[in-house]
ZADO-1210 file (C-alpha; in nm, 4 decimals, padded with zeros to 6 digits):
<atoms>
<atom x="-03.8843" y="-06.7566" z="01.1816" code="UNK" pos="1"/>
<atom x="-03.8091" y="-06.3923" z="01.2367" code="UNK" pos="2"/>
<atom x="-03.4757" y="-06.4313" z="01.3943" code="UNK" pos="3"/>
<atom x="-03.4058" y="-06.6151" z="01.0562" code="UNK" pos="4"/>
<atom x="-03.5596" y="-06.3950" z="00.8036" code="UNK" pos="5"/>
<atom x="-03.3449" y="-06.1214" z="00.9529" code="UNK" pos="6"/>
<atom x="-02.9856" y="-06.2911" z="00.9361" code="UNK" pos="7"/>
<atom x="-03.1262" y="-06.3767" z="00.5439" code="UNK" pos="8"/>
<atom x="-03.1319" y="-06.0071" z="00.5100" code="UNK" pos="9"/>
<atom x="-02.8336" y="-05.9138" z="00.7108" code="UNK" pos="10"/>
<atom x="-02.6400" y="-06.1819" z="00.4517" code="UNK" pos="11"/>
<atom x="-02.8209" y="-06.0581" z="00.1114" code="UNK" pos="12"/>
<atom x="-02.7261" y="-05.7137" z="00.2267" code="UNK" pos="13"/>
<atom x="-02.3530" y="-05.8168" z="00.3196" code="UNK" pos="14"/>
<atom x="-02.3342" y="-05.9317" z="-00.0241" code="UNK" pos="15"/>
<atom x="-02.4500" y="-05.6546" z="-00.2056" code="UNK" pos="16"/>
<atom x="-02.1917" y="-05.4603" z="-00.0039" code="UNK" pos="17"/>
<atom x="-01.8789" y="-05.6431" z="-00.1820" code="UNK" pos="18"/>
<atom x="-01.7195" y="-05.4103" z="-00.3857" code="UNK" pos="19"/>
<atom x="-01.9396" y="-05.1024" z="-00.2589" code="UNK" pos="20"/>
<atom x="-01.7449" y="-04.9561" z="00.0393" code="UNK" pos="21"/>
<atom x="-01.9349" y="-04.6122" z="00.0196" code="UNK" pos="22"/>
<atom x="-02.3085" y="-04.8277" z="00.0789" code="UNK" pos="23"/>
<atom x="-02.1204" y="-05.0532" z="00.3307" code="UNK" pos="24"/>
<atom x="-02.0315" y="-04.7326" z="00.5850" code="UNK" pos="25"/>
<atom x="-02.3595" y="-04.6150" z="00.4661" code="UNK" pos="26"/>
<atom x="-02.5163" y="-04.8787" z="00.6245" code="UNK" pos="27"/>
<atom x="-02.3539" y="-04.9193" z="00.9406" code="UNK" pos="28"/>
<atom x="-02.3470" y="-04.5346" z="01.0070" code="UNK" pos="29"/>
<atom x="-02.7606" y="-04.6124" z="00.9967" code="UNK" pos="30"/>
<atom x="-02.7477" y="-04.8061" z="01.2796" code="UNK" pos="31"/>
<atom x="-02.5892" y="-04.6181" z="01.5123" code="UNK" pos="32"/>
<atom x="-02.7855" y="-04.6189" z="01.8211" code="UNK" pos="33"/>
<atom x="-02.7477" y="-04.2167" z="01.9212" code="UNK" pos="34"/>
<atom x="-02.7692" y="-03.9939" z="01.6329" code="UNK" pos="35"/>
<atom x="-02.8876" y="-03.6348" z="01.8225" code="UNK" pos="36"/>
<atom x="-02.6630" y="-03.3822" z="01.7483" code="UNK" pos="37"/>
<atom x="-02.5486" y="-03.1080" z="02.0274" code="UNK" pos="38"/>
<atom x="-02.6178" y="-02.7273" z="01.9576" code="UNK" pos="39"/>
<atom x="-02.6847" y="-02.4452" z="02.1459" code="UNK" pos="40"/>
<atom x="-02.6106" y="-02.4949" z="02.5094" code="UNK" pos="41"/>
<atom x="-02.5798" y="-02.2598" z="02.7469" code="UNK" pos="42"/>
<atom x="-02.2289" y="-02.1470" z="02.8719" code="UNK" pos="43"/>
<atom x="-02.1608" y="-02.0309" z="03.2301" code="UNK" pos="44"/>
<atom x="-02.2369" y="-01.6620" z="03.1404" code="UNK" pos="45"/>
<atom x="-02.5260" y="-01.7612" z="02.9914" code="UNK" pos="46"/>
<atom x="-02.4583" y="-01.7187" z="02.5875" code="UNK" pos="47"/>
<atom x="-02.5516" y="-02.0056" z="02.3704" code="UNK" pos="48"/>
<atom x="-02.3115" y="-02.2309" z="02.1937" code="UNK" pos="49"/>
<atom x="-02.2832" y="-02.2139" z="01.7953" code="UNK" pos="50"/>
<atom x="-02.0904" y="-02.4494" z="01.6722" code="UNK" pos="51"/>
<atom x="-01.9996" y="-02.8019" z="01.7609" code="UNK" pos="52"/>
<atom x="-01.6749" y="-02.7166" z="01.9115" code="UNK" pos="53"/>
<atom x="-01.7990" y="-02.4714" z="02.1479" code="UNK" pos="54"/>
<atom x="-02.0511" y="-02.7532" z="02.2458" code="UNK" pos="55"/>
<atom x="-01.7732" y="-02.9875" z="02.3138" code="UNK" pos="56"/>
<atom x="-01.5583" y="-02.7381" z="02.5195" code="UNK" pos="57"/>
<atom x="-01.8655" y="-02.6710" z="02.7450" code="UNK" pos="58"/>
<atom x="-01.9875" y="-03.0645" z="02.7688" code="UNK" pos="59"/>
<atom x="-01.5728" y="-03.0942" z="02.8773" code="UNK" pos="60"/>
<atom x="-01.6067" y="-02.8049" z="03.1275" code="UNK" pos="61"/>
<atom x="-01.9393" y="-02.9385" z="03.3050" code="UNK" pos="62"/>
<atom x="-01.7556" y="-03.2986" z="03.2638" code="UNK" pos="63"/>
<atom x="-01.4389" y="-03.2004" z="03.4400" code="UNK" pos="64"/>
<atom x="-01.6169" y="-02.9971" z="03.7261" code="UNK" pos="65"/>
<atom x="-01.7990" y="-03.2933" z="03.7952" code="UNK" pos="66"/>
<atom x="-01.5865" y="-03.5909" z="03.8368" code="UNK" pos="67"/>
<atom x="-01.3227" y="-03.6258" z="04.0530" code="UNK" pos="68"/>
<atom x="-00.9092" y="-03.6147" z="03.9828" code="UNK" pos="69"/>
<atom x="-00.6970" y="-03.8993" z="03.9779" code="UNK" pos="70"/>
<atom x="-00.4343" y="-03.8127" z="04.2034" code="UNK" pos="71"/>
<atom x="-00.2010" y="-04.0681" z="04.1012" code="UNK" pos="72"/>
<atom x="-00.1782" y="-04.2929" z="04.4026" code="UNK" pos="73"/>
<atom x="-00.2092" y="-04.6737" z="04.3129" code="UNK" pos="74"/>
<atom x="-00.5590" y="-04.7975" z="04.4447" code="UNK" pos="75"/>
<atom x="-00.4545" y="-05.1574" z="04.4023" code="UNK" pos="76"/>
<atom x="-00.5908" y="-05.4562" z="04.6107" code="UNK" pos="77"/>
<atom x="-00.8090" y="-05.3104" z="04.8943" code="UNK" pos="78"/>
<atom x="-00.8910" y="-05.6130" z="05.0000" code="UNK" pos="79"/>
<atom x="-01.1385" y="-05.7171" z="04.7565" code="UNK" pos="80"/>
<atom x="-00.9372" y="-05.9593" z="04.5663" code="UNK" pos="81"/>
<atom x="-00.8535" y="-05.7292" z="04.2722" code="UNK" pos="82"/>
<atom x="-00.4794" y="-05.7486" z="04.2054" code="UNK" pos="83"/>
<atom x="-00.2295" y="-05.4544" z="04.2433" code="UNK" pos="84"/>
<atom x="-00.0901" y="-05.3276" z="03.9308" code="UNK" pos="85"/>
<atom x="00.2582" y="-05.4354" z="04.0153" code="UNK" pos="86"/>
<atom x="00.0869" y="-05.7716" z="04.0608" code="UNK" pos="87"/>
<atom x="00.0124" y="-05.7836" z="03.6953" code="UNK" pos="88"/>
<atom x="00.3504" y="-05.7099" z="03.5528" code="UNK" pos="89"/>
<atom x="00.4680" y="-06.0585" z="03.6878" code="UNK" pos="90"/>
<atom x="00.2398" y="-06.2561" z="03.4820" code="UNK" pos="91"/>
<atom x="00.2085" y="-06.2305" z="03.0694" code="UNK" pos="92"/>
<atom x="-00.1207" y="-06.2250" z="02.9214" code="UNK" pos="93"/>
<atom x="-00.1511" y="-06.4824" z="02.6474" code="UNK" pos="94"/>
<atom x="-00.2968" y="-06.3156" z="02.3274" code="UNK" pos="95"/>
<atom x="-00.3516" y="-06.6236" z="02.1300" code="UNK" pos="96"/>
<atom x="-00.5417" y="-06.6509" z="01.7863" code="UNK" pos="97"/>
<atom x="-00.7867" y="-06.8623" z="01.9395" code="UNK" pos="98"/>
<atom x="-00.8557" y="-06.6593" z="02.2190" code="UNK" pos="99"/>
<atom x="-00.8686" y="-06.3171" z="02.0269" code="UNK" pos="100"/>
<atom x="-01.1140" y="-06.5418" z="01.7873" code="UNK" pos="101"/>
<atom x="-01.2813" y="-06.6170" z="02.0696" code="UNK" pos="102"/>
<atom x="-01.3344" y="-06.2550" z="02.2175" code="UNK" pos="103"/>
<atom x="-01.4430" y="-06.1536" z="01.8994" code="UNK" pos="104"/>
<atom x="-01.6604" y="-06.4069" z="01.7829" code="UNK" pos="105"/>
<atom x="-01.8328" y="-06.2817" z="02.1203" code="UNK" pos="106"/>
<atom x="-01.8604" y="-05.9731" z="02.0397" code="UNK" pos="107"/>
<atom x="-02.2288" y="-05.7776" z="02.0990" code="UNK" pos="108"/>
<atom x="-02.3554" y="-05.7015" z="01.7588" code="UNK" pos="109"/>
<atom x="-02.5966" y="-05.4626" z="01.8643" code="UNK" pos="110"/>
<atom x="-02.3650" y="-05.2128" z="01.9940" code="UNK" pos="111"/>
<atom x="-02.2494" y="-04.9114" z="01.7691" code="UNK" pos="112"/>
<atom x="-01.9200" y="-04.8612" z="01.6172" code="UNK" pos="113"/>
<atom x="-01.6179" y="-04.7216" z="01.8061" code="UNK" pos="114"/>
<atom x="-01.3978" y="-04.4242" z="01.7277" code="UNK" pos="115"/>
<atom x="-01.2312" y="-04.6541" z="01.4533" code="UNK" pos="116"/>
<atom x="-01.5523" y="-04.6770" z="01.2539" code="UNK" pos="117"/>
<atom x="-01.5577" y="-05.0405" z="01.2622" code="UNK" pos="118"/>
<atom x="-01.9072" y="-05.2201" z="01.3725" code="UNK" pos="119"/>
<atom x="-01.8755" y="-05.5022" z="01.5994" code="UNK" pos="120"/>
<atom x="-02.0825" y="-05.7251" z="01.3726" code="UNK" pos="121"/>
<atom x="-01.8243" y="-05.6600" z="01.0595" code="UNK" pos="122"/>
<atom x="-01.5480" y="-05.8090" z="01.3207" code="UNK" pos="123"/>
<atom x="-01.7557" y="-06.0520" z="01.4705" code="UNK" pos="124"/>
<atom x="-01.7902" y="-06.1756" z="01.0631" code="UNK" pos="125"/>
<atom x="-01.4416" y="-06.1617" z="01.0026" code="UNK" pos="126"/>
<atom x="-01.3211" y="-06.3141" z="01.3318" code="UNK" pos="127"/>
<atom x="-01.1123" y="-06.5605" z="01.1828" code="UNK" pos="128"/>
<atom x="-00.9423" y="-06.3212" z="00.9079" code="UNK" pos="129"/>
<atom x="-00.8819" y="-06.0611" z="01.1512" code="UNK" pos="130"/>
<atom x="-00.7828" y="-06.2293" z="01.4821" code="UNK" pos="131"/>
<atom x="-00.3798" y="-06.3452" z="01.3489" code="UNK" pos="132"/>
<atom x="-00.3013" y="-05.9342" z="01.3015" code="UNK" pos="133"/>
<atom x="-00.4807" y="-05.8150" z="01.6119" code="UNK" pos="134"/>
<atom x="-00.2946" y="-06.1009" z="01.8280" code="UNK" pos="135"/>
<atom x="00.0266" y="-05.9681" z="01.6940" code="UNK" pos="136"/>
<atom x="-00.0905" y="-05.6035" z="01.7798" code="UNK" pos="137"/>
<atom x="-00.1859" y="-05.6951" z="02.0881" code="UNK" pos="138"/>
<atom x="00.1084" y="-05.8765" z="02.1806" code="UNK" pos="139"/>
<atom x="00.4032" y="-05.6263" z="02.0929" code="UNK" pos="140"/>
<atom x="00.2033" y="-05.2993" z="02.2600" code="UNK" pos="141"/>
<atom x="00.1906" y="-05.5284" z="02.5733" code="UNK" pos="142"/>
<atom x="00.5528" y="-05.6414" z="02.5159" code="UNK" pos="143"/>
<atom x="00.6779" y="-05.2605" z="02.4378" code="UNK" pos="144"/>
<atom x="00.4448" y="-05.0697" z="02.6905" code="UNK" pos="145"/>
<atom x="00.2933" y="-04.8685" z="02.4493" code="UNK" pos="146"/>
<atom x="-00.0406" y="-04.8372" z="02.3358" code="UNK" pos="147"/>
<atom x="-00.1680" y="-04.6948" z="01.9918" code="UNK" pos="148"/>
<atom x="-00.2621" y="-04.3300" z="01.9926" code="UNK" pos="149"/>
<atom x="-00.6122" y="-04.4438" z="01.8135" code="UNK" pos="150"/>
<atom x="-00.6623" y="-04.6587" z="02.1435" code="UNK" pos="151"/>
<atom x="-00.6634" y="-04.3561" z="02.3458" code="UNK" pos="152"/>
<atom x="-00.9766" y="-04.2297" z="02.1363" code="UNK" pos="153"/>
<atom x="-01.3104" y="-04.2336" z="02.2544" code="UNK" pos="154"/>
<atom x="-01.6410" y="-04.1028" z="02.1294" code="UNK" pos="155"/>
<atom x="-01.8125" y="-03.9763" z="02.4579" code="UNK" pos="156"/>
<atom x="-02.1350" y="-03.8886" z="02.3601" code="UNK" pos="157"/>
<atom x="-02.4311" y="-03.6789" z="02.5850" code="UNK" pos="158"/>
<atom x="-02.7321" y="-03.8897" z="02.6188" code="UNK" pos="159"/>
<atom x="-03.0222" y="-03.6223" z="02.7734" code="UNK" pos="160"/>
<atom x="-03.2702" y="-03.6826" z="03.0774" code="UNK" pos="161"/>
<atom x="-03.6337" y="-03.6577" z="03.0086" code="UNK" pos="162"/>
<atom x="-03.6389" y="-03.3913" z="03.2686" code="UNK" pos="163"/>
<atom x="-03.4865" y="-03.0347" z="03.2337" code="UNK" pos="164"/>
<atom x="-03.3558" y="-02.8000" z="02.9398" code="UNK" pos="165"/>
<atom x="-03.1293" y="-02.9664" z="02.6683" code="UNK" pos="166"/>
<atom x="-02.9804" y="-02.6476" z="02.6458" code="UNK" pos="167"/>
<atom x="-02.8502" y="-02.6811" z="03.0061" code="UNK" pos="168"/>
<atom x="-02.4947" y="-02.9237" z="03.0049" code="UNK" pos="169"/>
<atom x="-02.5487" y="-02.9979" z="03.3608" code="UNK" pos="170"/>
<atom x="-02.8460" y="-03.1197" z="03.3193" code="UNK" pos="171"/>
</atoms>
């Protein structure tokens, strides 16, 4: 009964949204899961950040002293069934319409948008519409060996511990 009352809404609201772009993205930017903005961390000689980019570059600096380098040698199979990456290049991937309607169609609408701004719910709804272009997409960056500049893109974003400062980026 819930469950149902709830996809009633989600569809009255989905039709209020035609023709209304600005309440659409509205909408969806509400329902972002993480919505805490970072200020004023501390920096390794112990100013404070002001702005966001300052934030960022000290998040990257904490980031990059903490994980380790890829040092460019091919991990490939180590004998746990994964292929090599040479492996790969001898078989094509099929990127069908009925598989990428497939994959989307399974999509988890619960998540948050990506860097593109899109919700997963707005392509799980438009599976079908969507799934012909995105095959084709799909399909020539694998066939050229190139992948879009916006698929580079992600939104990394700091979730904080219950324990220690926020104001430490280590933490």
């Amino acid at each position: 009964m819930v469950k149902a009352d709830g996809d009633a809404h989600r569809k009255r609201l989905l039709k209020e949204f035609k023709g209304n772009p600005k309440r659409f993205y509205g909408y969806m930017r509400g329902l972002q899961s993480v919505k805490d903005n970072v200020m004023g961390l501390k920096k390794a000689d112990g100013a404070v950040t002001d702005t966001d980019e300052e934030a960022a570059n000290e998040l990257a600096n904490c980031f990059h002293h903490m994980f380790t380098k890829d040092d460019g040698v091919d991990q490939g199979s180590q004998d746990n069934g994964t292929p090599k990456v040479s492996e790969w290049h001898n078989s094509t991937p099929k990127f069908s319409i009925p598989d990428v309607t497939a994959k989307l169609q399974r999509l988890n609408s619960d998540k948050s948008a990506g860097p593109d701004g899109i919700h997963p719910m707005l392509l799980r709804c438009c599976a079908a519409a969507v799934a012909e272009p995105l095959s084709m997409i799909f399909t020539s960056s694998f066939e050229s060996g190139k992948v879009p500049e916006d698929w580079k893109t992600a939104v990394i974003v700091p979730i904080y511990k219950k324990k220690g400062l926020r104001s430490e980026p280590n933490q």
